[in-house]
NUSERO-626220 format. One line per 10 residues: number of its first residue (from 1); for each residue z, y negated, x of N, C-alpha, C, O, CB. Coordinates in steps of 0.1 Angstrom, whole numbers, plus 5000, padded with zeros to 4 digits. Last residue first. Glycine has a CB too. Example, Ala and Ser with C-alpha at 12.3 -4.5 7.8 and 13.67 -1.06 7.14 Angstrom:
# residues 2
2) 5071,5022,5128,5071,5011,5137,5079,5000,5129,5080,4989,5134,5057,5006,5141 ~ 5078,5057,5132,5078,5045,5123,5078,5033,5132,5085,5033,5142,5090,5045,5113;
***
This chain:
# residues 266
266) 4621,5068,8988,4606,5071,8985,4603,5080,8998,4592,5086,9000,4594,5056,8984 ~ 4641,5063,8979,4641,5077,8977,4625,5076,8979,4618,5082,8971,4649,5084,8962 ~ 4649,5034,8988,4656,5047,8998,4648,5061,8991,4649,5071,8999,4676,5048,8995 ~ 4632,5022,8970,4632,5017,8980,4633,5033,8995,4626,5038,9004,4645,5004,8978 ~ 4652,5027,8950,4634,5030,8951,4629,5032,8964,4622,5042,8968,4625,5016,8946 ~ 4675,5012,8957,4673,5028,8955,4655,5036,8954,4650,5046,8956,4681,5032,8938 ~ 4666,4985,8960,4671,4993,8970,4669,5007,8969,4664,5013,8978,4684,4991,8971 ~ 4662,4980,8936,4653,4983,8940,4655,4987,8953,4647,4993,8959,4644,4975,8939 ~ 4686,4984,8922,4680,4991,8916,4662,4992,8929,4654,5001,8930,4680,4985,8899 ~ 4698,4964,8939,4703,4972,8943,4692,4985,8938,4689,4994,8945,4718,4971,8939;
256) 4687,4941,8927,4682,4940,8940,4683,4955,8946,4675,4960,8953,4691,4929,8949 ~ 4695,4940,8902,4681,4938,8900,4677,4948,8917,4669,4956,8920,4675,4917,8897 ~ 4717,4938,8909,4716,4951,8902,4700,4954,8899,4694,4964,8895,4726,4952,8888 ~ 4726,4909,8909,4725,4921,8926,4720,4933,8919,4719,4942,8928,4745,4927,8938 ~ 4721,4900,8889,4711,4899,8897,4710,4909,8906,4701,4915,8911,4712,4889,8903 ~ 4747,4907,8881,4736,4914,8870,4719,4911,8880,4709,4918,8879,4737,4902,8849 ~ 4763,4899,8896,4763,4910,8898,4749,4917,8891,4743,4928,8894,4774,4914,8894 ~ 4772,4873,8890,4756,4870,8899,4754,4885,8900,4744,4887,8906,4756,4861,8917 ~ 4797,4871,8882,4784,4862,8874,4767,4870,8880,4756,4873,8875,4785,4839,8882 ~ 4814,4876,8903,4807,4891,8894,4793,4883,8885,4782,4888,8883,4822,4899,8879;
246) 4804,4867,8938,4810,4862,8922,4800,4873,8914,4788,4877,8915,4805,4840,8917 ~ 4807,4894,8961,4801,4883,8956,4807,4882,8941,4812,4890,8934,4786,4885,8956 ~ 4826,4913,8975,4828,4896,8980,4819,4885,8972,4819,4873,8974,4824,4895,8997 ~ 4812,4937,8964,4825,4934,8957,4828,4918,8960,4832,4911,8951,4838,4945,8961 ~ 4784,4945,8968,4785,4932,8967,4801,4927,8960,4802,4918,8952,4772,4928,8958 ~ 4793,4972,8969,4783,4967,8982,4788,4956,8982,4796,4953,8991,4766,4966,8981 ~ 4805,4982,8947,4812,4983,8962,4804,4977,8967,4810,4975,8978,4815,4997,8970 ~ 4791,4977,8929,4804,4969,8926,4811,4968,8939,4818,4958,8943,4814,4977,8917 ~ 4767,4983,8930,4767,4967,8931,4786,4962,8937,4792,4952,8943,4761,4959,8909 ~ 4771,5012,8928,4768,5003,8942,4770,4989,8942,4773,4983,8952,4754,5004,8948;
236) 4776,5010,8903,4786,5013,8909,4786,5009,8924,4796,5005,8930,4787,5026,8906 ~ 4755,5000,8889,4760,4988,8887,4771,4996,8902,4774,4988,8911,4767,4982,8867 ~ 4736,5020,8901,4732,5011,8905,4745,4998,8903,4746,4989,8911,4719,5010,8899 ~ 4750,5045,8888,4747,5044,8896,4746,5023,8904,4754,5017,8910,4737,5055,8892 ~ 4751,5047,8856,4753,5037,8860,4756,5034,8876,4762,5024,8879,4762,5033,8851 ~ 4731,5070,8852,4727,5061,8847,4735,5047,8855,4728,5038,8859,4728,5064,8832 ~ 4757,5089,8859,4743,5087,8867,4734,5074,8867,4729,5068,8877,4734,5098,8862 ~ 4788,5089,8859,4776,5087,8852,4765,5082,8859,4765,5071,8865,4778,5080,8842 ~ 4802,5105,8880,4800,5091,8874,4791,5093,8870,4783,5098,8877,4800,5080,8880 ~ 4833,5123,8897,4818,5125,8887,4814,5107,8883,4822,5098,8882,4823,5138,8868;
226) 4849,5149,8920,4847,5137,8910,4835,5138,8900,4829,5148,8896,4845,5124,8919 ~ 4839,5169,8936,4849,5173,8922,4850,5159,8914,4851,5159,8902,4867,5178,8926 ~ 4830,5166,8961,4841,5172,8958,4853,5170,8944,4865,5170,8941,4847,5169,8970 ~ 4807,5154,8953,4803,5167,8959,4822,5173,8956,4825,5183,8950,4795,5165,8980 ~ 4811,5129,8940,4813,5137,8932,4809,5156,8940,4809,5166,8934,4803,5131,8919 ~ 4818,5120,8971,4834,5118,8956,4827,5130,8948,4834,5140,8947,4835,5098,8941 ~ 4797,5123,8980,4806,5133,8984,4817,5125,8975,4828,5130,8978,4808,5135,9002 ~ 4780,5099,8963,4777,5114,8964,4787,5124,8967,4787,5133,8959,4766,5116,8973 ~ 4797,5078,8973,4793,5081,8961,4794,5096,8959,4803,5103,8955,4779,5075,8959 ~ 4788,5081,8999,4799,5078,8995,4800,5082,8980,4807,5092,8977,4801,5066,8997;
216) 4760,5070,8998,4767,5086,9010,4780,5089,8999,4781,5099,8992,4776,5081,9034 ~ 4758,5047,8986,4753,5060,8980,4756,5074,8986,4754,5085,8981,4740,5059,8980 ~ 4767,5036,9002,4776,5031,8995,4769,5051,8986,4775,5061,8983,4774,5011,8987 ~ 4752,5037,9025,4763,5043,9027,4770,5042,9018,4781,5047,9020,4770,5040,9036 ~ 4730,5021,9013,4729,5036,9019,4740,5044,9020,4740,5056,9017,4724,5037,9031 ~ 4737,4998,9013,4737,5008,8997,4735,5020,9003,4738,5029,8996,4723,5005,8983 ~ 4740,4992,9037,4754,4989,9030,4752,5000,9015,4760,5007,9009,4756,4969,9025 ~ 4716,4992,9051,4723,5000,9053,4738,5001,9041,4744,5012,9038,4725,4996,9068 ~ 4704,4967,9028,4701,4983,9029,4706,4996,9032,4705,5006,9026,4693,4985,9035 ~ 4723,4947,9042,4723,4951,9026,4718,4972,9025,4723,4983,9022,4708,4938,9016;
206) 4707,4947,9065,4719,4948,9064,4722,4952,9050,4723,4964,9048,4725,4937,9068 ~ 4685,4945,9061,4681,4954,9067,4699,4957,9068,4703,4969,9071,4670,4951,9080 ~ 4683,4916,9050,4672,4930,9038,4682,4941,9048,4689,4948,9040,4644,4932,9042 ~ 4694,4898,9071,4702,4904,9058,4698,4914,9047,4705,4918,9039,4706,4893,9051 ~ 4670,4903,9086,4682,4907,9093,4696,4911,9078,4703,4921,9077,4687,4891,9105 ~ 4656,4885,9071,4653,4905,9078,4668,4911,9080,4674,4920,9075,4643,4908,9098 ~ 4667,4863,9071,4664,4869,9058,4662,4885,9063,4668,4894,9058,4651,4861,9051 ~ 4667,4859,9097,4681,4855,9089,4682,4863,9077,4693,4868,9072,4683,4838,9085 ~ 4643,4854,9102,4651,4862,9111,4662,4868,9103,4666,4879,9102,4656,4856,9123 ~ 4636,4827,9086,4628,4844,9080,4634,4857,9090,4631,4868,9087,4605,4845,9084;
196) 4649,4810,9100,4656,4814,9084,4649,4831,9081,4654,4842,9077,4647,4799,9069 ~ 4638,4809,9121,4653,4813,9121,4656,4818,9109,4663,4828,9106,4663,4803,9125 ~ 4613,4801,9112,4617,4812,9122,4630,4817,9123,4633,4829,9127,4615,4809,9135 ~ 4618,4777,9102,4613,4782,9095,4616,4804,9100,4619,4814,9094,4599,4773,9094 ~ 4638,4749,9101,4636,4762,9117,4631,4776,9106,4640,4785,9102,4659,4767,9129 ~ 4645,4734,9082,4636,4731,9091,4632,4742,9106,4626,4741,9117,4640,4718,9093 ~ 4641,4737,9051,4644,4744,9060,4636,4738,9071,4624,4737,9072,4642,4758,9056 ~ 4652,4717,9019,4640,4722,9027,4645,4725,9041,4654,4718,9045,4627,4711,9027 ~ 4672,4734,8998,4665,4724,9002,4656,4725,9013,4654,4737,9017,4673,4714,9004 ~ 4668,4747,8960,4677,4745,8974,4669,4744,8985,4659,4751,8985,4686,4756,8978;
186) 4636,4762,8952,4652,4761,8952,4661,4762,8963,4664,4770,8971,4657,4770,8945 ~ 4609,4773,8970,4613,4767,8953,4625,4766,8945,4625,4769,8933,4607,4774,8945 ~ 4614,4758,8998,4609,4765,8991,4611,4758,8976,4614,4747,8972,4615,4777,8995 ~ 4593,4747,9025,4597,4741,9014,4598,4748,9001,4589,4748,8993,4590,4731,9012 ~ 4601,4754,9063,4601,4760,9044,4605,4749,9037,4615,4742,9039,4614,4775,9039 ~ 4585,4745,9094,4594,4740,9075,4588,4751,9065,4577,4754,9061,4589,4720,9066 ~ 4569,4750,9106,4583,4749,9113,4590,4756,9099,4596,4766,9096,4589,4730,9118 ~ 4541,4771,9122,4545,4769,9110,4564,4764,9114,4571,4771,9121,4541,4783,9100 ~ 4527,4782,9143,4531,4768,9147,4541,4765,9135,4549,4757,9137,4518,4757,9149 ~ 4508,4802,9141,4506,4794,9134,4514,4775,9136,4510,4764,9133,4509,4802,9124;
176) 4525,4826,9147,4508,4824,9154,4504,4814,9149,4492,4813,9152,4495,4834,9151 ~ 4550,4823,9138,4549,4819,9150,4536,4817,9154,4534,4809,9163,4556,4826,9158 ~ 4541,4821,9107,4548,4809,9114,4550,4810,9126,4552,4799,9130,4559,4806,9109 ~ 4530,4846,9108,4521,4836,9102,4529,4821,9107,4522,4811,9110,4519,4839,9084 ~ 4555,4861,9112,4542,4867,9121,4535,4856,9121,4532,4852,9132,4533,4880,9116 ~ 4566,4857,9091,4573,4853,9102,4564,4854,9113,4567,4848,9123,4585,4859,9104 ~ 4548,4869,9072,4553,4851,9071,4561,4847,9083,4563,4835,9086,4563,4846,9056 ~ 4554,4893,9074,4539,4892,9075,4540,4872,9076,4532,4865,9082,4528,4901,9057 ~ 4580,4896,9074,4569,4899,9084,4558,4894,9086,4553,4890,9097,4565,4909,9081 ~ 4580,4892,9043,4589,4886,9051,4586,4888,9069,4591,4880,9076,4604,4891,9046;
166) 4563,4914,9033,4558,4896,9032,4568,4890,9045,4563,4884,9055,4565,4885,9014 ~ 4579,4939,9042,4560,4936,9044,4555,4918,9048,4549,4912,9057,4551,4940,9024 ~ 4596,4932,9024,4594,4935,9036,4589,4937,9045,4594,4937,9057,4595,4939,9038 ~ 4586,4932,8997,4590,4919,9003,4593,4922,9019,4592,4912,9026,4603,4914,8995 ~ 4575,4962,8997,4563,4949,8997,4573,4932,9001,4567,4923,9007,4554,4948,8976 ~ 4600,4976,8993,4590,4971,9007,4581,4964,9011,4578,4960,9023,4584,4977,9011 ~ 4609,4966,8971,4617,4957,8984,4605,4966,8996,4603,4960,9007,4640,4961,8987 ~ 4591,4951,8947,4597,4961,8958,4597,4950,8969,4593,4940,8974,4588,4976,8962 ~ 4594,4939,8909,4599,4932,8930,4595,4950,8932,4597,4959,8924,4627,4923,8938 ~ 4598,4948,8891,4581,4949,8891,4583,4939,8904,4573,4933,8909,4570,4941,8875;
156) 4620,4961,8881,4610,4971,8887,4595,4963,8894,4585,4968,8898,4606,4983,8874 ~ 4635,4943,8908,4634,4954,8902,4629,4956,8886,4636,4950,8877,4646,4958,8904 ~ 4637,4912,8925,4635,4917,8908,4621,4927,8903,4610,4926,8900,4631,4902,8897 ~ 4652,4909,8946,4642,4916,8945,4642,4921,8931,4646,4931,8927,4641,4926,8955 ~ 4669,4873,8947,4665,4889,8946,4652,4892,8944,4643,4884,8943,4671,4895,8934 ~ 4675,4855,8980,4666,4857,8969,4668,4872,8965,4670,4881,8974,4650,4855,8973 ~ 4699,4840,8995,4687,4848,8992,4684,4851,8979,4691,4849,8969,4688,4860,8999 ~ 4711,4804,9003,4713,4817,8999,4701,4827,9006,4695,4825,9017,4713,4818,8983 ~ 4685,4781,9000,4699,4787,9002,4702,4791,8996,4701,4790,8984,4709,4781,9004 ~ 4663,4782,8997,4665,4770,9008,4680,4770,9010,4686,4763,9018,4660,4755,9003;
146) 4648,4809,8996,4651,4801,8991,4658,4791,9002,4657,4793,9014,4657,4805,8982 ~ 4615,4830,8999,4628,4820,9007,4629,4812,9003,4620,4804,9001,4628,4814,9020 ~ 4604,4836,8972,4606,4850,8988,4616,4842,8998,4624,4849,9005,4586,4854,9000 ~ 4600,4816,8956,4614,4826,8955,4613,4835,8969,4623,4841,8973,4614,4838,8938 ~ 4581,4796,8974,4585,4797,8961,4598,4800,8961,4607,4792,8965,4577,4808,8953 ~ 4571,4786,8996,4580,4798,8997,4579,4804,8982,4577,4815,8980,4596,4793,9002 ~ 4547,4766,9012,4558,4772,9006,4561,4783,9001,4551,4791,9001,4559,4766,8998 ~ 4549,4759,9048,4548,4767,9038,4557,4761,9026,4567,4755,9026,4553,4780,9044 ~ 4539,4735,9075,4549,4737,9066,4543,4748,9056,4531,4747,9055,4553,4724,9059 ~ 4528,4717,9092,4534,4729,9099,4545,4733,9086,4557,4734,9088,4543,4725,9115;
136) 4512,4699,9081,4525,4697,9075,4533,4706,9083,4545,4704,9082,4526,4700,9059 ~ 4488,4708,9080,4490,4696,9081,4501,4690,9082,4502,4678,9083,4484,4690,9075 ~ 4489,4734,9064,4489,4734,9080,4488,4721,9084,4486,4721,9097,4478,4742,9087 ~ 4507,4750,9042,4499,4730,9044,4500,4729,9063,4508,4724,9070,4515,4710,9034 ~ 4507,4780,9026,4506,4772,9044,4500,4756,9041,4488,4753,9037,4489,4784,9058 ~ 4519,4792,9001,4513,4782,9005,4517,4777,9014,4527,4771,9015,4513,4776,8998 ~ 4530,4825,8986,4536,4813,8997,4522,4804,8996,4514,4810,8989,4539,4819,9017 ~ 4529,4841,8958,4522,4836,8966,4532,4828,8976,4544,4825,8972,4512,4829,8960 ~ 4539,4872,8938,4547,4863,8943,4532,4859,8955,4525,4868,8959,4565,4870,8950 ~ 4535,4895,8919,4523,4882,8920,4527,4868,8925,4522,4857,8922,4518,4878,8905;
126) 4556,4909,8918,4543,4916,8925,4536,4904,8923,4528,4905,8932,4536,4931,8917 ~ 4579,4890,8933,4575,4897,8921,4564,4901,8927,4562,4899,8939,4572,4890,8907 ~ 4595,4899,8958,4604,4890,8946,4598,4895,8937,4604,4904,8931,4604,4873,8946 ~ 4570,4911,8966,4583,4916,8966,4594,4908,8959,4602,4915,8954,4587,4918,8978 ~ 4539,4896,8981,4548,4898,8971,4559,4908,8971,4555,4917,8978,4540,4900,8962 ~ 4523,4875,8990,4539,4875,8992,4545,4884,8985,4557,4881,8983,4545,4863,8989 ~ 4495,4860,9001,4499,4873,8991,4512,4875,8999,4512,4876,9012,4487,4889,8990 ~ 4489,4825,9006,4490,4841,9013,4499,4849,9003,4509,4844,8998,4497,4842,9030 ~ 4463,4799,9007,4471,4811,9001,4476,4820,9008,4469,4824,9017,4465,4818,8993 ~ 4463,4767,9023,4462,4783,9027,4469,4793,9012,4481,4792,9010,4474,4785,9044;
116) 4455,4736,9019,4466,4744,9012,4460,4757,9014,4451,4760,9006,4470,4739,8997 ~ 4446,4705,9031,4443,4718,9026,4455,4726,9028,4464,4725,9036,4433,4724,9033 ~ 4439,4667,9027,4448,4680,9027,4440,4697,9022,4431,4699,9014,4462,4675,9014 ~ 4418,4651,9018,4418,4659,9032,4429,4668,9034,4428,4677,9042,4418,4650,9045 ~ 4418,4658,8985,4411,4653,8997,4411,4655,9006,4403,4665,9007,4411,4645,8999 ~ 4426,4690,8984,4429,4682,8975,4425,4666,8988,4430,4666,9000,4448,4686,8968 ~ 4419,4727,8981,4416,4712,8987,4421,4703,8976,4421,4705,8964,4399,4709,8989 ~ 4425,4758,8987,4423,4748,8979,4429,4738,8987,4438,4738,8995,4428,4750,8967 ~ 4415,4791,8998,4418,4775,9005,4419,4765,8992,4408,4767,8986,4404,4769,9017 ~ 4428,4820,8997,4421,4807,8991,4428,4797,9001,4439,4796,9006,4423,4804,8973;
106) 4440,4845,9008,4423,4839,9015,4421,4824,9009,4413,4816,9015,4407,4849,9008 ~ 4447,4853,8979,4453,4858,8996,4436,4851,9000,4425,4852,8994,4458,4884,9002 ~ 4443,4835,8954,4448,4849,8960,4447,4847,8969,4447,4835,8970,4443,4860,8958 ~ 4436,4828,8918,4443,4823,8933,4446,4836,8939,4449,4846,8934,4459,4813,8932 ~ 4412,4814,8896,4424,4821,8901,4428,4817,8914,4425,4807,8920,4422,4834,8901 ~ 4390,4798,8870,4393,4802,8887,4411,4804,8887,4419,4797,8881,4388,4785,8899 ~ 4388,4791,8846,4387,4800,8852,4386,4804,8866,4381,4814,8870,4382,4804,8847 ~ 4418,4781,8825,4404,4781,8834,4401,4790,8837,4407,4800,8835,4402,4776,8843 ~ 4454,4787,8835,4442,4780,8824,4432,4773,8830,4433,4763,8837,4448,4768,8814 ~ 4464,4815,8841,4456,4805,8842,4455,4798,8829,4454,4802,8817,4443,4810,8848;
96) 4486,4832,8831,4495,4823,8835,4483,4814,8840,4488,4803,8843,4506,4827,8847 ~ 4475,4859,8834,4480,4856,8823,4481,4843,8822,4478,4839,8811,4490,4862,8822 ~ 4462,4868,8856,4453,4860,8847,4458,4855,8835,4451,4849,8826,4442,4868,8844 ~ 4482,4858,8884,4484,4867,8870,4480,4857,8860,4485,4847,8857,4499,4873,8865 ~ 4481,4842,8904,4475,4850,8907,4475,4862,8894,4468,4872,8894,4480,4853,8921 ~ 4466,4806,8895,4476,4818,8896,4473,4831,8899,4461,4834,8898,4482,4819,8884 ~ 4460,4776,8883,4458,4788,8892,4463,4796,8895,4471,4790,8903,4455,4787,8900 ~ 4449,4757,8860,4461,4765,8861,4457,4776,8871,4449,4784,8866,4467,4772,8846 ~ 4431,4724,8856,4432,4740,8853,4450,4742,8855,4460,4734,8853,4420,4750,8867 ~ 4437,4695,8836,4434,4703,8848,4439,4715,8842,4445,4718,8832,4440,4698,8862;
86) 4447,4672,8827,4431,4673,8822,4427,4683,8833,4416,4681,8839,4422,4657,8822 ~ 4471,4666,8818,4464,4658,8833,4452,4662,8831,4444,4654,8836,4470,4661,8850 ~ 4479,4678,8802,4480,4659,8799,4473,4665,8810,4466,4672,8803,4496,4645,8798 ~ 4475,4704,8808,4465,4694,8797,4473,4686,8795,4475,4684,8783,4459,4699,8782 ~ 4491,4711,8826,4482,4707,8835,4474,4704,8823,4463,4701,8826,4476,4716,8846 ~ 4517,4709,8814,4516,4698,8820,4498,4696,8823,4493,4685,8823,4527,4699,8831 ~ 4512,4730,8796,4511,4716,8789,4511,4704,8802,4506,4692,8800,4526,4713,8778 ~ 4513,4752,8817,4504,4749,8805,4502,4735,8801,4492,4728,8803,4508,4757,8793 ~ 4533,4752,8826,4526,4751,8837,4514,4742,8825,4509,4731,8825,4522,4767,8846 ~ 4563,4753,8820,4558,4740,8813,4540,4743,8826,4537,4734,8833,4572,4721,8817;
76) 4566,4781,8835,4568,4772,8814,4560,4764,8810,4552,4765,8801,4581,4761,8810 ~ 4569,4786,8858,4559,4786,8853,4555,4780,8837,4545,4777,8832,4557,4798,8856 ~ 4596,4784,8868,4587,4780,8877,4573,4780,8867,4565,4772,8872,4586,4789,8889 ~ 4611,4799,8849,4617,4784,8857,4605,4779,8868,4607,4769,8875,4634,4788,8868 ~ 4598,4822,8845,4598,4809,8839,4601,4799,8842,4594,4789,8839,4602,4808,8831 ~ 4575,4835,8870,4591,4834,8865,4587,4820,8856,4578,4812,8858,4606,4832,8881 ~ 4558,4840,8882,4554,4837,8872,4564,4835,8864,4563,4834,8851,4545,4844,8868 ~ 4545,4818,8910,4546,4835,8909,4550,4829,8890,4547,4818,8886,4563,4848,8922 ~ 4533,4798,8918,4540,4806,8934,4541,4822,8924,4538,4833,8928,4562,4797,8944 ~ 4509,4782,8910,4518,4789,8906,4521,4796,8917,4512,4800,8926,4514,4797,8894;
66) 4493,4747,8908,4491,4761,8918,4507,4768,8912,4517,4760,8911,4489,4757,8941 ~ 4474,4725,8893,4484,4730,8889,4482,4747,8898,4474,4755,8896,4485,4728,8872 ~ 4449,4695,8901,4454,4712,8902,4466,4716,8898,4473,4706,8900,4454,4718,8916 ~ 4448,4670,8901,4435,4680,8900,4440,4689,8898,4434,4696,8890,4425,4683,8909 ~ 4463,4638,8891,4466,4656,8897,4454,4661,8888,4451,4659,8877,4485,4666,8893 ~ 4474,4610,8896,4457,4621,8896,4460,4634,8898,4460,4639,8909,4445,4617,8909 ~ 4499,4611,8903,4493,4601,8895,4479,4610,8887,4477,4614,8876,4488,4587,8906 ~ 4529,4626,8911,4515,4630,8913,4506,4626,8901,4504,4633,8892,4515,4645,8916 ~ 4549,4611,8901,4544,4607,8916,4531,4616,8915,4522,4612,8921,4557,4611,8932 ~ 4551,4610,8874,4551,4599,8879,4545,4600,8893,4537,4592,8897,4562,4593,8878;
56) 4544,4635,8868,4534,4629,8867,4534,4613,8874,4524,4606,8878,4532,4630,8853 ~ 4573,4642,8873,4567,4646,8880,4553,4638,8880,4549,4634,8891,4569,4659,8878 ~ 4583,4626,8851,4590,4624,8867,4578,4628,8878,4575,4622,8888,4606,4636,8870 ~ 4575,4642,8830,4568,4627,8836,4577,4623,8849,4572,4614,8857,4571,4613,8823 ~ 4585,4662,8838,4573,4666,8836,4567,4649,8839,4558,4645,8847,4572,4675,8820 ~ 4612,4658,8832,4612,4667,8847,4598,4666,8844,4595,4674,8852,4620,4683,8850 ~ 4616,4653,8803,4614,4639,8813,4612,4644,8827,4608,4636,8835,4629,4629,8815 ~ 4606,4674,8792,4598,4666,8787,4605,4654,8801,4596,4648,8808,4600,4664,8769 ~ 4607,4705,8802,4614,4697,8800,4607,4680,8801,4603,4675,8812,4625,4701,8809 ~ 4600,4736,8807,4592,4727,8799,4603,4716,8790,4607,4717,8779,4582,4736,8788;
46) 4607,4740,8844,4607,4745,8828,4600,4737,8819,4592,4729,8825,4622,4747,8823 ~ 4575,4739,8872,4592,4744,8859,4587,4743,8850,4575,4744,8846,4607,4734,8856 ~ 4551,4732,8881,4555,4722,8871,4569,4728,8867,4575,4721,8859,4545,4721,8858 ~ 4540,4748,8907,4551,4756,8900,4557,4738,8891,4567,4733,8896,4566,4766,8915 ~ 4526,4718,8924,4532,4732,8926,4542,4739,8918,4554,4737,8922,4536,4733,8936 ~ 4502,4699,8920,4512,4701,8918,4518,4716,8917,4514,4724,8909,4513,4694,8910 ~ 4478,4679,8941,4477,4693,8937,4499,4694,8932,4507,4691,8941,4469,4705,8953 ~ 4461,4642,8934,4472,4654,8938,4477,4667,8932,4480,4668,8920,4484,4649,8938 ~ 4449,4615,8953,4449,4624,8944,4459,4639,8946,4463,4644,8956,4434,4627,8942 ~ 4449,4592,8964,4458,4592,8951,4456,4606,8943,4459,4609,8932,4453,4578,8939;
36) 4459,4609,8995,4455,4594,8988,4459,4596,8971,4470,4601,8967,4436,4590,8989 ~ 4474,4636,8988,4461,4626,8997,4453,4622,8989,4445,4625,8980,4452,4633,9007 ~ 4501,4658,8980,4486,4641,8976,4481,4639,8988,4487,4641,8998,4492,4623,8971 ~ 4517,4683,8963,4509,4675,8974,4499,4664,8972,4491,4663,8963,4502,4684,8981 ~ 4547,4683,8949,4537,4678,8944,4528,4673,8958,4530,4663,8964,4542,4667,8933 ~ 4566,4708,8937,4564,4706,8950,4551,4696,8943,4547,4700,8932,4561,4721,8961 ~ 4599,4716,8918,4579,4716,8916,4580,4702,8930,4588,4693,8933,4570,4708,8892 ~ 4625,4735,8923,4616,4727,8933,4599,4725,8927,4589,4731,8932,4617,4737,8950 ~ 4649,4740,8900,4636,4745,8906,4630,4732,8911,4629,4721,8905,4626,4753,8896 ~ 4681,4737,8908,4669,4735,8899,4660,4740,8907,4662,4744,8918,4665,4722,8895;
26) 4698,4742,8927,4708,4728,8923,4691,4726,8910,4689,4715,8905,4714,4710,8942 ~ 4699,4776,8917,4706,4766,8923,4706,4752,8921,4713,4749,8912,4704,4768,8934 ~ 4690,4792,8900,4682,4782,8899,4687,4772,8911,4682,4761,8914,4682,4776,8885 ~ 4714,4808,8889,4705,4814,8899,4690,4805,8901,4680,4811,8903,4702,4831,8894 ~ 4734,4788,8884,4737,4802,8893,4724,4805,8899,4721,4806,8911,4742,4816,8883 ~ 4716,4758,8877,4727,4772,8871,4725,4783,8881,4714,4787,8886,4722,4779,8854 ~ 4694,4734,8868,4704,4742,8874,4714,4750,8869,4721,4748,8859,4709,4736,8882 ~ 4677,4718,8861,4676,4730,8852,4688,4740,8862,4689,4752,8862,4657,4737,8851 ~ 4659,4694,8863,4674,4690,8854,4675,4712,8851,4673,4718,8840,4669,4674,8830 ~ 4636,4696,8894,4642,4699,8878,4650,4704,8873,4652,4716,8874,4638,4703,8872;
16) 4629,4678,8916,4639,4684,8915,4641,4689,8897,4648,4682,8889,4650,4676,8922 ~ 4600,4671,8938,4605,4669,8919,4618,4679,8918,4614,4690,8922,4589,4677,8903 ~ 4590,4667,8965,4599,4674,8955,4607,4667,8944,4618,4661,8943,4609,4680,8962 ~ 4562,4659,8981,4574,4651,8972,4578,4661,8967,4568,4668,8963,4571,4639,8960 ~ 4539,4658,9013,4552,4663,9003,4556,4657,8996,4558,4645,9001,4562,4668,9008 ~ 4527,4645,9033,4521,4649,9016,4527,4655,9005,4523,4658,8994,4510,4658,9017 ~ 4538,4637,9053,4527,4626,9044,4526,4630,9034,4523,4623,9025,4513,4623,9048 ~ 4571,4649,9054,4560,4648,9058,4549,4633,9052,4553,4622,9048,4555,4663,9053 ~ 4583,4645,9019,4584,4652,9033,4573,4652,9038,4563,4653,9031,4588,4666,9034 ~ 4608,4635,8995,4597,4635,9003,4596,4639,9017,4605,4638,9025,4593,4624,9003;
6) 4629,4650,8974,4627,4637,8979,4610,4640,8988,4602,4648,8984,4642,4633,8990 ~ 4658,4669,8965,4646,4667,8964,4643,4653,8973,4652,4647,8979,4642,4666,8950 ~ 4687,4670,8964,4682,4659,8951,4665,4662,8954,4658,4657,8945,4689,4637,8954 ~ 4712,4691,8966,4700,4687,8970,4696,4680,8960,4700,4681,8949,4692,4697,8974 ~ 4749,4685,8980,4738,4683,8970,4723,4682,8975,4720,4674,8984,4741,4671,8962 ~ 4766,4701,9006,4759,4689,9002,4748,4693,8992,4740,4702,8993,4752,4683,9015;
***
């Protein structure tokens, strides 16, 4: 089934943006929260001129523009959208503000009586955030949980222990917390938030074993006389780990696998 976005809760709307392809799935999710007329908008996407008034259409008054992390499909248009609306840019890479207030692990930002929790997520990227709307028993995710599939660990500047860490540290935060729904930042909203972050360990910890043995393997071909170029190591695991996945998407798994190997030789 197609995701189109739509509304959730009192304070949720998903803006779905015209930007889909393989690894955007059906687009990026800009999340727009409100109370009453006023409203904080999440990750604006790419810089597509009608996904930007779509979006201004439902968040009328927007005070804030909040960044889950700094990928383009999530961060492009952050700039221009938040000067039509006459607002900052909060983020946790001073690169990606406009203003001067930032964002990090502890912030609360307000938007009338709605409040929005920060929490430091990072392993997708090193400046990956989630957002708790504890009014909502709801997170968002950005890229650390997508709404289908998984997410890569974009090697060198993802580790996969620090996402190993988050994915813990967010399943820990949704049972002491009551948290149900992921609303992440691609493909559609999750409503057993606990099952999905089980679902996600459970597949980090499966994959892991799979390059481990792919790399046993490896190693005793060339212990008895074979050989492969060293350098292409990572595409050679991609080929045997992820041979059941479409090759399109191999250049991602090589993001994931390269940090797998970090990962194993530390």
């Amino acid at each position: 089934m197609s995701w189109t976005g739509g509304s959730f809760g009192a304070s949720g709307t998903c803006v779905l943006a015209p930007n889909a392809d393989v690894m955007t799935l059906d687009g990026t999710n800009t999340w727009v929260l409100s109370s009453g007329e006023r409203s904080l908008v999440v990750d604006p996407g790419p810089e597509i001129e009608s996904h930007l008034d779509a979006v201004s259409a439902v968040g009328r008054d927007v005070v804030g523009v909040l960044l889950t992390h700094h990928h383009a499909d999530h961060s492009e248009a952050a700039r221009t959208f938040a000067q039509r609306h006459g607002c900052g840019v909060r983020a946790l890479d001073p690169a990606y503000r406009l203003g001067s207030e930032g964002l990090g692990e502890g912030d609360v930002v307000t938007v009338g009586d709605l409040e929005v929790h920060v929490v430091a997520t990072p392993g997708h990227t090193a400046d990956s955030l989630s957002f708790v709307v504890p009014s909502e028993s709801a997170v968002l995710t950005g890229d650390t949980v997508l709404g289908r599939g998984t997410t890569v660990v974009a090697h060198p500047d993802g580790e996969l222990g620090a996402y190993l860490d988050s994915l813990d540290r967010l399943h820990a935060l949704c049972s002491a917390q009551g948290i149900t729904s992921v609303w992440p930042g691609h493909g559609p909203v999750i409503d057993d938030a606990l099952g999905a972050l089980d679902f996600y360990l459970a597949h980090r910890r499966e994959r892991l074993g799979q390059v481990r043995d792919a790399l046993r393997d490896l190693h005793a071909i060339e212990r008895e006389g074979g050989s492969f170029p060293h350098e292409t190591l990572p595409r050679a695991i991609v080929e045997i780990v992820y041979a059941d996945v479409d090759p399109v998407l191999w250049g991602a798994a090589e993001l994931s696998v390269r940090a797998q190997l970090a990962y194993l030789a530390r």
